[in-house]
LUMKE-332178 format. One record per residue: y, x, z of N, C-alpha, C in turn; residue in three letters; residue number from 1. Coordinates in steps of 0.1 Angstrom, whole numbers, plus 2048, in hexadecimal, padded with zeros to 3 digits. Atoms other than C-alpha are relative to their C-alpha. Layout:
BEGIN
<site n_c2="Y" n_c1="X" n_c3="Z" ca_c2="Y" ca_c1="X" ca_c3="Z" c_c2="Y" c_c1="X" c_c3="Z" res="ALA" n="NUM"/>
...
REM end
This chain:
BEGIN
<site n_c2="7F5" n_c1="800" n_c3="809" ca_c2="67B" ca_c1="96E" ca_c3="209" c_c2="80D" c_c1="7FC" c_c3="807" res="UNK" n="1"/>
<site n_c2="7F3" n_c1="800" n_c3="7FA" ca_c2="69D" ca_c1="971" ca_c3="217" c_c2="808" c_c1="7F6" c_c3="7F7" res="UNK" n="2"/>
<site n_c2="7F8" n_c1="806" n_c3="809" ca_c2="6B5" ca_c1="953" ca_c3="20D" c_c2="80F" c_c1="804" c_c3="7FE" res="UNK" n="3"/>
<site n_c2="7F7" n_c1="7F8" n_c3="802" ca_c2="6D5" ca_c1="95E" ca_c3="1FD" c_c2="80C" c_c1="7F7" c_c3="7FF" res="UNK" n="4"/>
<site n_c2="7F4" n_c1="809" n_c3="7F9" ca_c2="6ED" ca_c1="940" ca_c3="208" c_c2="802" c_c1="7F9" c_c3="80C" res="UNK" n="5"/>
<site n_c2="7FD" n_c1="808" n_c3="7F8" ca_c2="6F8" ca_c1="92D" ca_c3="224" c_c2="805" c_c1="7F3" c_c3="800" res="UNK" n="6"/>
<site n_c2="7F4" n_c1="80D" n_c3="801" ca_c2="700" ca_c1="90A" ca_c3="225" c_c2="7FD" c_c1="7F8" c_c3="80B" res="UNK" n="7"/>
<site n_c2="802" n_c1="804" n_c3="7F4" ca_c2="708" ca_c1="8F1" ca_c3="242" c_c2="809" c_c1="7F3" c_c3="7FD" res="UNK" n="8"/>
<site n_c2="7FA" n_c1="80C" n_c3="805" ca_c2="718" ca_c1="8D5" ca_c3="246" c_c2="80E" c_c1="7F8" c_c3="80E" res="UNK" n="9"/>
<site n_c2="7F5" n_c1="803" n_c3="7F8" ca_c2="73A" ca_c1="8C8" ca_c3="258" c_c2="802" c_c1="7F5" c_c3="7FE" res="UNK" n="10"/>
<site n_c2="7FB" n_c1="80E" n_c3="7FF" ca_c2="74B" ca_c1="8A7" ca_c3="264" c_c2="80D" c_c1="807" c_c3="801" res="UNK" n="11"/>
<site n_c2="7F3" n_c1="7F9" n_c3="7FD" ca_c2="770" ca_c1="8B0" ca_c3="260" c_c2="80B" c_c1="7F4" c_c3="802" res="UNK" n="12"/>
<site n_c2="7F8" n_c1="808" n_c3="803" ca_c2="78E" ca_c1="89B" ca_c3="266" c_c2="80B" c_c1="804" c_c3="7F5" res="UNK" n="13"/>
<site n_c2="7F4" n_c1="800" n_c3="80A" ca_c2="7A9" ca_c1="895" ca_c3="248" c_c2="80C" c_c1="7F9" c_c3="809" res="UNK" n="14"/>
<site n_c2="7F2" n_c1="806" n_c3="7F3" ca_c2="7C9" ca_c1="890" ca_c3="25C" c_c2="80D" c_c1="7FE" c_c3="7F5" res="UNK" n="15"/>
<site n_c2="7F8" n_c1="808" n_c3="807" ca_c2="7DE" ca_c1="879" ca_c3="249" c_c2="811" c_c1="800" c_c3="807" res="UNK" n="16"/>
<site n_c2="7F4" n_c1="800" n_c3="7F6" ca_c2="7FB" ca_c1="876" ca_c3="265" c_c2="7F9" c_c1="802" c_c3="810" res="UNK" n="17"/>
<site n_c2="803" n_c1="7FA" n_c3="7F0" ca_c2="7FC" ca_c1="87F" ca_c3="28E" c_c2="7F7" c_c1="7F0" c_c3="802" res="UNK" n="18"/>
<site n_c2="806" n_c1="808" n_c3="7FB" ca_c2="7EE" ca_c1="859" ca_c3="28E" c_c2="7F2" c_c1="7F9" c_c3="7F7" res="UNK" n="19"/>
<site n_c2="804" n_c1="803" n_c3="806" ca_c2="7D9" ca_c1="857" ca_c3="273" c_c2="7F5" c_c1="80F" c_c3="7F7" res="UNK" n="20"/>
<site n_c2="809" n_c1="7F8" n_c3="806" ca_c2="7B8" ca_c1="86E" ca_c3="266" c_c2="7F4" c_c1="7F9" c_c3="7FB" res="UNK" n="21"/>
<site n_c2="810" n_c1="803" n_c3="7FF" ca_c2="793" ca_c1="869" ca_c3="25D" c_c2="7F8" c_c1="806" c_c3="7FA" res="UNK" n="22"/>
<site n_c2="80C" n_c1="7F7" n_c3="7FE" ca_c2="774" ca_c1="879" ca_c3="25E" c_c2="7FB" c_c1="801" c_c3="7F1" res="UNK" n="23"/>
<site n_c2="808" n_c1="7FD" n_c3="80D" ca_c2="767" ca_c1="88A" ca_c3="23F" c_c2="7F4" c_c1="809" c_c3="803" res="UNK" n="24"/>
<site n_c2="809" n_c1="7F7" n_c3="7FE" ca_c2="747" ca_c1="89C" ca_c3="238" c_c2="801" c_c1="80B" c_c3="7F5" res="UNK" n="25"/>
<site n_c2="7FC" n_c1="7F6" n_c3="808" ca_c2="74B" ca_c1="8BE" ca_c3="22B" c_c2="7F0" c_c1="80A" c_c3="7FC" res="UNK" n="26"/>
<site n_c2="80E" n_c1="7F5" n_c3="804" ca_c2="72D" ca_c1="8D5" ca_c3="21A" c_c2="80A" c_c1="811" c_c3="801" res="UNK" n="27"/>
<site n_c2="7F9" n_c1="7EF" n_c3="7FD" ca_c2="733" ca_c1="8FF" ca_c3="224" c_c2="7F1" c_c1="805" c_c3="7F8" res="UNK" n="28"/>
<site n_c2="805" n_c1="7F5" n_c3="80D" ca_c2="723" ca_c1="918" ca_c3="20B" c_c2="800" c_c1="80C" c_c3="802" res="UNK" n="29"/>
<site n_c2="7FF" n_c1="7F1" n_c3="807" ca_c2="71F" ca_c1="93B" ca_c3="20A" c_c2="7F4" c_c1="804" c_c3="7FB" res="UNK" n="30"/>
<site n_c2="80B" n_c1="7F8" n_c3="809" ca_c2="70E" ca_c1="950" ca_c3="1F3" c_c2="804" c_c1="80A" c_c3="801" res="UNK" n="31"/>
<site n_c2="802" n_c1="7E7" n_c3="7F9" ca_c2="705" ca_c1="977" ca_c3="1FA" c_c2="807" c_c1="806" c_c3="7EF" res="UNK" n="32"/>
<site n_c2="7F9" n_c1="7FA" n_c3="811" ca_c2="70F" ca_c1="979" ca_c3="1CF" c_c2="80D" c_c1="802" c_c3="800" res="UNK" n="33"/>
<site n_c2="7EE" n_c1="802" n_c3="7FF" ca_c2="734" ca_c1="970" ca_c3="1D9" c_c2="802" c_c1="804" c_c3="80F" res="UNK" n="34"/>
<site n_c2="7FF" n_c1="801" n_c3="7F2" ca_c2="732" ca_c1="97F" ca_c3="1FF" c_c2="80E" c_c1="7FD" c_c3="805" res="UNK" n="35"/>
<site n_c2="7F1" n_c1="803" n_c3="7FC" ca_c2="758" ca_c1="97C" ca_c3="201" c_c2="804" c_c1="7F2" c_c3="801" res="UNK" n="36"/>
<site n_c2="7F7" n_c1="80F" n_c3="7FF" ca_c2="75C" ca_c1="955" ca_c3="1FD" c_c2="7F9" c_c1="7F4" c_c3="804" res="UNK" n="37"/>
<site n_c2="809" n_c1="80F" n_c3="7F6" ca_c2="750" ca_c1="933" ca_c3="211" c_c2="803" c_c1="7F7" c_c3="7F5" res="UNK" n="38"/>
<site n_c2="800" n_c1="811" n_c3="80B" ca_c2="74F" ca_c1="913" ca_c3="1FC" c_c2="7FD" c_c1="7F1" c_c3="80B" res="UNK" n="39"/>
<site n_c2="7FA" n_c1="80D" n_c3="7F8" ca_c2="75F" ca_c1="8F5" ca_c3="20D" c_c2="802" c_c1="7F5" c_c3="7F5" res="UNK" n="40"/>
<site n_c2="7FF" n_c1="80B" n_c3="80A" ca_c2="755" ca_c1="8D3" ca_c3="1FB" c_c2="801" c_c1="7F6" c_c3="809" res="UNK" n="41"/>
<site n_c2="7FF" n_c1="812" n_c3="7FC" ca_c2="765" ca_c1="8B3" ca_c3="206" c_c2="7FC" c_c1="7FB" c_c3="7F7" res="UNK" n="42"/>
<site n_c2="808" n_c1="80F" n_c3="807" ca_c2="756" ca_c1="893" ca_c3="202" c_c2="80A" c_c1="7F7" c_c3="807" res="UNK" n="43"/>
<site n_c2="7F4" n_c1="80B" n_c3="7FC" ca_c2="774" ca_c1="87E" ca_c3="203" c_c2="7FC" c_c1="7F1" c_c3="7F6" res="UNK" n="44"/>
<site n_c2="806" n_c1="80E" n_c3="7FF" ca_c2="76F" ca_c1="856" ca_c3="201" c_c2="807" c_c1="7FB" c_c3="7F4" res="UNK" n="45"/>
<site n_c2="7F9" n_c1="806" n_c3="80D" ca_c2="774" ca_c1="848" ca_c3="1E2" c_c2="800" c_c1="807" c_c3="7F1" res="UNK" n="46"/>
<site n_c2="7FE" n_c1="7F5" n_c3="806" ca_c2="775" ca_c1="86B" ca_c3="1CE" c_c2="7FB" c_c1="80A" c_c3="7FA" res="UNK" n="47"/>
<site n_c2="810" n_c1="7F8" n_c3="805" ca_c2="761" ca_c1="885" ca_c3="1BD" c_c2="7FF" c_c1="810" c_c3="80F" res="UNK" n="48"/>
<site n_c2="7FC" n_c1="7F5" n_c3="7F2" ca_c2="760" ca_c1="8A2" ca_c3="1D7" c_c2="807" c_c1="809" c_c3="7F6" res="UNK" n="49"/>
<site n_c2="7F8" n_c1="7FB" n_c3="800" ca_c2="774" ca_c1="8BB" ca_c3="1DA" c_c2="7FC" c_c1="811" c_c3="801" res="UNK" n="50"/>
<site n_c2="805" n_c1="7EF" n_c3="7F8" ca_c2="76E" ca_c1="8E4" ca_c3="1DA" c_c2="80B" c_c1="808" c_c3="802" res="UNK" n="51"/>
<site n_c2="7F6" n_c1="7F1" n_c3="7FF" ca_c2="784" ca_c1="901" ca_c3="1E9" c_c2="7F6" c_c1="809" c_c3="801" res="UNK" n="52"/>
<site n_c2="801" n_c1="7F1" n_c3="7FA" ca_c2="77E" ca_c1="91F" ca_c3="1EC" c_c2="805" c_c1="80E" c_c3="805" res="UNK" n="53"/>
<site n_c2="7F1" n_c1="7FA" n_c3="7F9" ca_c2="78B" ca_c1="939" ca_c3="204" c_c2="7F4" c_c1="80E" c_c3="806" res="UNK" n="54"/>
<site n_c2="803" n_c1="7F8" n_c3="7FE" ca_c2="783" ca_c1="958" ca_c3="213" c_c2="7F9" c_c1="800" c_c3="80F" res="UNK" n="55"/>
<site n_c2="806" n_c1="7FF" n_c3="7F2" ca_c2="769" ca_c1="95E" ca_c3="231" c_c2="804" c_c1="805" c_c3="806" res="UNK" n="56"/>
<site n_c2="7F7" n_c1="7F7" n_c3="7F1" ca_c2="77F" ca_c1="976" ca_c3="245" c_c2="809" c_c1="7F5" c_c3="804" res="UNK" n="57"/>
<site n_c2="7F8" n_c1="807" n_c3="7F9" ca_c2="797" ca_c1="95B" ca_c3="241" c_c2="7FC" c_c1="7F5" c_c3="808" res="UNK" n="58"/>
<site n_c2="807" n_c1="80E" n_c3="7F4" ca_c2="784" ca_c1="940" ca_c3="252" c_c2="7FB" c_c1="806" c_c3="80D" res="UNK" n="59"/>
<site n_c2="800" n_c1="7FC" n_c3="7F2" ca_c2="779" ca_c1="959" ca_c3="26D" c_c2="80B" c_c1="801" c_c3="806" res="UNK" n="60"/>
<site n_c2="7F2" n_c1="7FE" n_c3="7F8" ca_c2="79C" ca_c1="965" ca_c3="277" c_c2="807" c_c1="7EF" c_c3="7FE" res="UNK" n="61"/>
<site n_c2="800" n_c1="80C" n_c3="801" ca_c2="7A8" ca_c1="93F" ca_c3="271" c_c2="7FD" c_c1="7F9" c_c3="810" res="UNK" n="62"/>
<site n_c2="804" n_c1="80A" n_c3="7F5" ca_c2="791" ca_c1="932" ca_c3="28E" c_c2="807" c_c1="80A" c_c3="80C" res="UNK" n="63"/>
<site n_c2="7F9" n_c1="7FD" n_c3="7F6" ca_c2="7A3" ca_c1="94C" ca_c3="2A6" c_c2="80D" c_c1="802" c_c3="800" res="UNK" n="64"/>
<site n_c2="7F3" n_c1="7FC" n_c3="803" ca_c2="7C8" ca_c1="951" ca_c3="299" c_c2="803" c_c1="7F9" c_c3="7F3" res="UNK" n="65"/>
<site n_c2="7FA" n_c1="807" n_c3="815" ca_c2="7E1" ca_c1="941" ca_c3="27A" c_c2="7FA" c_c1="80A" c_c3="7FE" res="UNK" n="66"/>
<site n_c2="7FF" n_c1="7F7" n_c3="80A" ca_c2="7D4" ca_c1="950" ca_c3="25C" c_c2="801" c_c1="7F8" c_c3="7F5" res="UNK" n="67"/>
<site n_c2="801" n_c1="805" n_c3="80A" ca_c2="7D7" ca_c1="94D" ca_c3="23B" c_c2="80F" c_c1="7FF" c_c3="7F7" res="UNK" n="68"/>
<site n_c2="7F1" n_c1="801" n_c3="80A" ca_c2="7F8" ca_c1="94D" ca_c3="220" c_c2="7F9" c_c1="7F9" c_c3="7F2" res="UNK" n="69"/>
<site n_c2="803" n_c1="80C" n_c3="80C" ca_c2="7F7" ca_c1="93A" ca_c3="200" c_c2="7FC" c_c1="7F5" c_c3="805" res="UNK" n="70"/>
<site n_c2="804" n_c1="813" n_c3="7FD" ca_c2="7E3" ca_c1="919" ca_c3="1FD" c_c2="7F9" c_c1="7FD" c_c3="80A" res="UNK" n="71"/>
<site n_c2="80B" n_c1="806" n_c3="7F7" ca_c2="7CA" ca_c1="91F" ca_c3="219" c_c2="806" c_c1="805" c_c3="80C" res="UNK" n="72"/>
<site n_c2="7F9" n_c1="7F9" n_c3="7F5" ca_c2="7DA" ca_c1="920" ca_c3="23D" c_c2="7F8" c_c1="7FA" c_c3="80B" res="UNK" n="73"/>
<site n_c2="80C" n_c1="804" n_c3="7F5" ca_c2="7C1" ca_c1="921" ca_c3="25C" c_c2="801" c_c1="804" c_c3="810" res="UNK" n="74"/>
<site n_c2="7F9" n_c1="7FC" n_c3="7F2" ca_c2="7CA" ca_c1="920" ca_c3="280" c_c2="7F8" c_c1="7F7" c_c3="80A" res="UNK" n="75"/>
<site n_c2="805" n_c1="807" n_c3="7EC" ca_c2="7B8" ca_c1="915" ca_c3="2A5" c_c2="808" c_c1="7F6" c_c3="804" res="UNK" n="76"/>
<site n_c2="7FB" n_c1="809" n_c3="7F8" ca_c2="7C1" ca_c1="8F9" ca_c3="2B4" c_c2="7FA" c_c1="7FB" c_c3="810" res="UNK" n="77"/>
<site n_c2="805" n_c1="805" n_c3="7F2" ca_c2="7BF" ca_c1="8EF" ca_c3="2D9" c_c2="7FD" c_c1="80C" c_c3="808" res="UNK" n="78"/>
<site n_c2="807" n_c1="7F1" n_c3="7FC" ca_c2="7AC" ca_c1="909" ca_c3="2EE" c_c2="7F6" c_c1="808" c_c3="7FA" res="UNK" n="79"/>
<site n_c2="809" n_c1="7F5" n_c3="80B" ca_c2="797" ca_c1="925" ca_c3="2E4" c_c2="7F1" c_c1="7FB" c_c3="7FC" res="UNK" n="80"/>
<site n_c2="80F" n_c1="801" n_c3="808" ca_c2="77A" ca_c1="91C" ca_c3="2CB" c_c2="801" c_c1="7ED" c_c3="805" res="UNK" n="81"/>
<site n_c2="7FE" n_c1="80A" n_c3="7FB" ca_c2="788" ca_c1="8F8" ca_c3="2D2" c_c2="801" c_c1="7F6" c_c3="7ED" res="UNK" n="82"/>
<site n_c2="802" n_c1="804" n_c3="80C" ca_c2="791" ca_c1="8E9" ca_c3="2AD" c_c2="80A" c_c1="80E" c_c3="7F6" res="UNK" n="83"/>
<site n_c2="7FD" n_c1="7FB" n_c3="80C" ca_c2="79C" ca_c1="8F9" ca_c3="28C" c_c2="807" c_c1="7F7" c_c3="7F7" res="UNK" n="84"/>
<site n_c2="7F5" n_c1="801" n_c3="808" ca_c2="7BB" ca_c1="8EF" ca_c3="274" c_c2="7FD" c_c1="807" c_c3="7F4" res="UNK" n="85"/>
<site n_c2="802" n_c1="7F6" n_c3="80F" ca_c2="7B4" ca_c1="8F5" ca_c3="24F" c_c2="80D" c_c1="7F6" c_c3="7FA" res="UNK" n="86"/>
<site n_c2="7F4" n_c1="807" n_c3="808" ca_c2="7D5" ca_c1="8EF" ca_c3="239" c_c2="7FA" c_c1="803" c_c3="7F3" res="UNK" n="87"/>
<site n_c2="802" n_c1="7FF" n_c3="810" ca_c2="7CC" ca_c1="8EE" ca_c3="212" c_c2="80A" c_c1="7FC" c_c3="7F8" res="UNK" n="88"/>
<site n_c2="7FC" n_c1="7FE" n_c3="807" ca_c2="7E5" ca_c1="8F1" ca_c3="1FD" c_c2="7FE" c_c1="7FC" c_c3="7EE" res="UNK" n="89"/>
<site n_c2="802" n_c1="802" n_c3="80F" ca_c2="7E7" ca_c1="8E3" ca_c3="1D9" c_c2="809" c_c1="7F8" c_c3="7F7" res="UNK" n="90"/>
<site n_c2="7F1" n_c1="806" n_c3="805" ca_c2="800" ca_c1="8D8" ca_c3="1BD" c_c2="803" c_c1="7F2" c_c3="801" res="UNK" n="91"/>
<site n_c2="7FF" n_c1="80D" n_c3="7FC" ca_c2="7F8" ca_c1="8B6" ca_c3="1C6" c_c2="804" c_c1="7FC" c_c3="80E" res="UNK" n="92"/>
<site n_c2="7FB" n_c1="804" n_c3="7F8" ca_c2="803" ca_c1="8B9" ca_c3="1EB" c_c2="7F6" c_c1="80A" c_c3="80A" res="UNK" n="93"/>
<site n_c2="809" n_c1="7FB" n_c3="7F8" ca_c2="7F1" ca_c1="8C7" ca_c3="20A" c_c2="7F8" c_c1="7F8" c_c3="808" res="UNK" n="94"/>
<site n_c2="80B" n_c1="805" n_c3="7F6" ca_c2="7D4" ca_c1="8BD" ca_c3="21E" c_c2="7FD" c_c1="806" c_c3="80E" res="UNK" n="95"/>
<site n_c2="805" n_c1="7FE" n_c3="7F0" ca_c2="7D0" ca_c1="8C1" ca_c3="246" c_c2="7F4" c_c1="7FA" c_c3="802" res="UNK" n="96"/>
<site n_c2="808" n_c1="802" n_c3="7FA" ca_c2="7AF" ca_c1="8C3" ca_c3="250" c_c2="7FC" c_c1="807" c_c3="80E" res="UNK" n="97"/>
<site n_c2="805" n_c1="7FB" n_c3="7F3" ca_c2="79D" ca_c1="8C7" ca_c3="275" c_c2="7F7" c_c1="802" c_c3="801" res="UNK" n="98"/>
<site n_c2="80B" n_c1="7FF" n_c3="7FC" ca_c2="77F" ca_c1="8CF" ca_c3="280" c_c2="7FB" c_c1="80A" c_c3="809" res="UNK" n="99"/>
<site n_c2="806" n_c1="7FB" n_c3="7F2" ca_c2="76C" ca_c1="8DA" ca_c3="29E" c_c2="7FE" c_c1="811" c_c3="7FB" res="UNK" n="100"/>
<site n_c2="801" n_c1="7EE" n_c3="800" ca_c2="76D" ca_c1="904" ca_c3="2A3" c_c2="7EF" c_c1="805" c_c3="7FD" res="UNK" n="101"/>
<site n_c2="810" n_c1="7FF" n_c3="801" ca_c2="747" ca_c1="907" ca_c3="2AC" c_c2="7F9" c_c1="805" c_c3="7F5" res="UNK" n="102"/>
<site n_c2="809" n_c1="801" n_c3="809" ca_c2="734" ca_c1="8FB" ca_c3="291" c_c2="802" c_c1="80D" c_c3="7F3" res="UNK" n="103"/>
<site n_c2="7FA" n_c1="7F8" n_c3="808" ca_c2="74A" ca_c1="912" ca_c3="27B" c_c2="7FA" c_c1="80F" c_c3="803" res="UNK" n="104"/>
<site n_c2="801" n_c1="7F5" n_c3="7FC" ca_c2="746" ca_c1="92E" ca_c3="28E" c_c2="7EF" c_c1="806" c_c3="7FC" res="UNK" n="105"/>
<site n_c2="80E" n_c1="801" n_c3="800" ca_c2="71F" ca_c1="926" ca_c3="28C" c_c2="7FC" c_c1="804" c_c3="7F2" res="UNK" n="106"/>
<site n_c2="801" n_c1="800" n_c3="80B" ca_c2="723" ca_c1="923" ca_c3="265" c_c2="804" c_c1="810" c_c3="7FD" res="UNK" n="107"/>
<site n_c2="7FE" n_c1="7F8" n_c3="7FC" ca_c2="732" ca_c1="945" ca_c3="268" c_c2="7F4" c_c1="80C" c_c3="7FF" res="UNK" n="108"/>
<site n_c2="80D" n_c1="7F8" n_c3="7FB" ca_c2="719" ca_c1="957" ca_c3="27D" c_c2="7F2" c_c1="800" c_c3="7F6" res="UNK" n="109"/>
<site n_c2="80A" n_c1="7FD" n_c3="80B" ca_c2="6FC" ca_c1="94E" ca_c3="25F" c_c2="804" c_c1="806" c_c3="7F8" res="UNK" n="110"/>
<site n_c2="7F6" n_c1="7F4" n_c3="808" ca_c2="714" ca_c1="95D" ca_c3="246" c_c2="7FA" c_c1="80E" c_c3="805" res="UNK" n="111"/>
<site n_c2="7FD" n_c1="7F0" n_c3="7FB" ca_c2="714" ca_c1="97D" ca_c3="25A" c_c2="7F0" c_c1="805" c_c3="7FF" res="UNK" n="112"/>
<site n_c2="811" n_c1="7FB" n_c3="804" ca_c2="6ED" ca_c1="97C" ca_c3="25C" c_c2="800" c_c1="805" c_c3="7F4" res="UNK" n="113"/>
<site n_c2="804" n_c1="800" n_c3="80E" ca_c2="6EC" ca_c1="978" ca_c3="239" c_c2="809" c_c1="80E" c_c3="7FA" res="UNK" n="114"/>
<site n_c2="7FA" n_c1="7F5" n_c3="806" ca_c2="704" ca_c1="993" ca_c3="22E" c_c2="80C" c_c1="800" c_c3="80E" res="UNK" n="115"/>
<site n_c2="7F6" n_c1="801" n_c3="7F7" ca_c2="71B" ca_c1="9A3" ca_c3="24C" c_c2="80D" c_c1="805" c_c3="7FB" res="UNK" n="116"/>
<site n_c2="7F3" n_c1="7FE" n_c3="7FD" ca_c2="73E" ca_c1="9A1" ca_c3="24F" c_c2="804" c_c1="80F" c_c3="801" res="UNK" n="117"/>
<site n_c2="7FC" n_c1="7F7" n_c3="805" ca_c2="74C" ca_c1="9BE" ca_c3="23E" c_c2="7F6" c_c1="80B" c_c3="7FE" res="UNK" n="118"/>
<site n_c2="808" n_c1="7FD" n_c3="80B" ca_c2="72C" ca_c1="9CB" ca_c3="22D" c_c2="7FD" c_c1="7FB" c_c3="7F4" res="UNK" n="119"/>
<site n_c2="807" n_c1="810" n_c3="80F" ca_c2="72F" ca_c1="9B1" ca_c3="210" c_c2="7FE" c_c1="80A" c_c3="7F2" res="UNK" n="120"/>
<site n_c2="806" n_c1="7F8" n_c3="80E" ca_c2="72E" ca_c1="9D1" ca_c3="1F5" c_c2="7F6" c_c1="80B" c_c3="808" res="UNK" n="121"/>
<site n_c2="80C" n_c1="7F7" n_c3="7F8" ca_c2="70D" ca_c1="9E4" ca_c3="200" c_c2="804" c_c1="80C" c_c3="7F9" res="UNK" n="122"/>
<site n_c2="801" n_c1="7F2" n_c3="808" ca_c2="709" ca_c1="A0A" ca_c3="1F7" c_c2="7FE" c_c1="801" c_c3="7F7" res="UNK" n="123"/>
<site n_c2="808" n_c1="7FD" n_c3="80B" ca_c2="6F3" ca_c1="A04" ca_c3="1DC" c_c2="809" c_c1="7F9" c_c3="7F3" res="UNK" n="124"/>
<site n_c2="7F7" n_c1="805" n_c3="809" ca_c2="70E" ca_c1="9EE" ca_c3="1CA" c_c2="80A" c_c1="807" c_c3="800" res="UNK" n="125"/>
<site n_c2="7F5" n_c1="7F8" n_c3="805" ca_c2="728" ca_c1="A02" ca_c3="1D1" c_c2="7FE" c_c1="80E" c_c3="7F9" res="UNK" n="126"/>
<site n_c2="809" n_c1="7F3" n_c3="805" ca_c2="715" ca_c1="A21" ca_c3="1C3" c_c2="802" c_c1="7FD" c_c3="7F1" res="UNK" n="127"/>
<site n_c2="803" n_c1="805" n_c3="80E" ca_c2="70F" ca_c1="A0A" ca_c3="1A3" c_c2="811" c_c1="7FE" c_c3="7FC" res="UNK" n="128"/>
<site n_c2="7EF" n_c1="800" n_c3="803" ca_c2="736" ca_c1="A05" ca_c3="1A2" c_c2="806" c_c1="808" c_c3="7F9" res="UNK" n="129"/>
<site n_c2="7F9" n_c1="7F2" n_c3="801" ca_c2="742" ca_c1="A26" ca_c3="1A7" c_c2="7F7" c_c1="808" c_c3="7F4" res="UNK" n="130"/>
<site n_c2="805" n_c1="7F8" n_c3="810" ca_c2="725" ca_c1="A33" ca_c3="18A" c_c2="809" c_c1="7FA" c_c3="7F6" res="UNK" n="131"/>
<site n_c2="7FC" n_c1="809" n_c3="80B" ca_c2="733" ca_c1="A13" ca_c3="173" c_c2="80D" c_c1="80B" c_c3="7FB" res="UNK" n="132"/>
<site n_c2="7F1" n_c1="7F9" n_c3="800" ca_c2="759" ca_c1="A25" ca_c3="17A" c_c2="7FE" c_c1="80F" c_c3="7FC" res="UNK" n="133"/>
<site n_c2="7FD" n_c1="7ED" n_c3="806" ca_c2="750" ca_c1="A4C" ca_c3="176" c_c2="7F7" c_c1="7FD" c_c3="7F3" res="UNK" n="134"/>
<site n_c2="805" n_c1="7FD" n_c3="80B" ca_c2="73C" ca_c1="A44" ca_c3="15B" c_c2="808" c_c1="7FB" c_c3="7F6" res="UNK" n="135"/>
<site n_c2="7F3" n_c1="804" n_c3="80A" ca_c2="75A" ca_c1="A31" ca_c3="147" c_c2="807" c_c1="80D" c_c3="802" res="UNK" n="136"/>
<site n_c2="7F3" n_c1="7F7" n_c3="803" ca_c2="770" ca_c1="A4F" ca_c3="14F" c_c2="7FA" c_c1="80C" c_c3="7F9" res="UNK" n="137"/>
<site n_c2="80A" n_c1="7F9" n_c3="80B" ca_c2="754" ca_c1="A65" ca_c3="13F" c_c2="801" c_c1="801" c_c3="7F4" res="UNK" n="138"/>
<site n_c2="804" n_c1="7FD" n_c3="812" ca_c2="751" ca_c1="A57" ca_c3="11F" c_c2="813" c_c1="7FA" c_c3="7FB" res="UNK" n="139"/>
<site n_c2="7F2" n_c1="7FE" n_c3="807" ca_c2="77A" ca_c1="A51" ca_c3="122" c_c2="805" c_c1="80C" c_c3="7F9" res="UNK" n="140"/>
<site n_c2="7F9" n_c1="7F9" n_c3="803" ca_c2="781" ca_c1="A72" ca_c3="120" c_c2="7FA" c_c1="807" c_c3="7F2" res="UNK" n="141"/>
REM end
């Protein structure tokens, strides 16, 4: 039986100021039902956790190049596959977090087992789509 999520587990820094961070533990998520989105839960000290959620292309392109507009903005730091920069966005203020490139990339690479990067709608769903839609314009007309 093939399992139909991924989860893993990260130490991230929360970067408070250039002199001032600390280490959180983060849970990562995917599920093959949502192939488009990762699930990032801090466990911040004191607090209930925390969930985003953001798009898996964007955390691939992220660990090689900025990406990202609106709340989630994700860029390399250092040398290549060296750390990762997640900015989060929210009406309460933003959050800079870091964390090591690697493990991500590793988190990643199961993803892709599990459903690959840019097959996330199979044939047989998009078949059931495209019937759902010609068959609404069917009984529209």
């Amino acid at each position: 039986m093939q399992h139909s999520t991924v989860q893993g587990h990260l130490v991230m820094s929360l970067v408070v100021s250039n002199e001032l961070s600390f280490r959180i533990v983060v849970d990562l998520e995917y599920d093959a039902a949502d192939p488009y989105a990762v699930r990032f839960t801090f466990h911040l000290p004191g607090d209930e956790p925390v969930t985003w959620v953001f798009a898996r292309e964007l955390l691939l392109d992220g660990i090689s190049r900025p990406s990202g507009e609106g709340d989630v903005h994700i860029h390399p730091v250092g040398g290549e596959l060296s750390d990762v920069r997640i900015v989060l966005h929210s009406p309460g203020g933003a959050a800079q977090l870091r964390a090591s490139a690697p493990p991500l990339v590793a988190f990643l690479a199961r993803t892709d087992r599990l459903v690959e990067m840019g097959q996330e709608l199979t044939s047989g769903e998009l078949e059931a789509q495209l019937a759902d839609i010609l068959g609404g314009c069917e009984n529209a007309g």
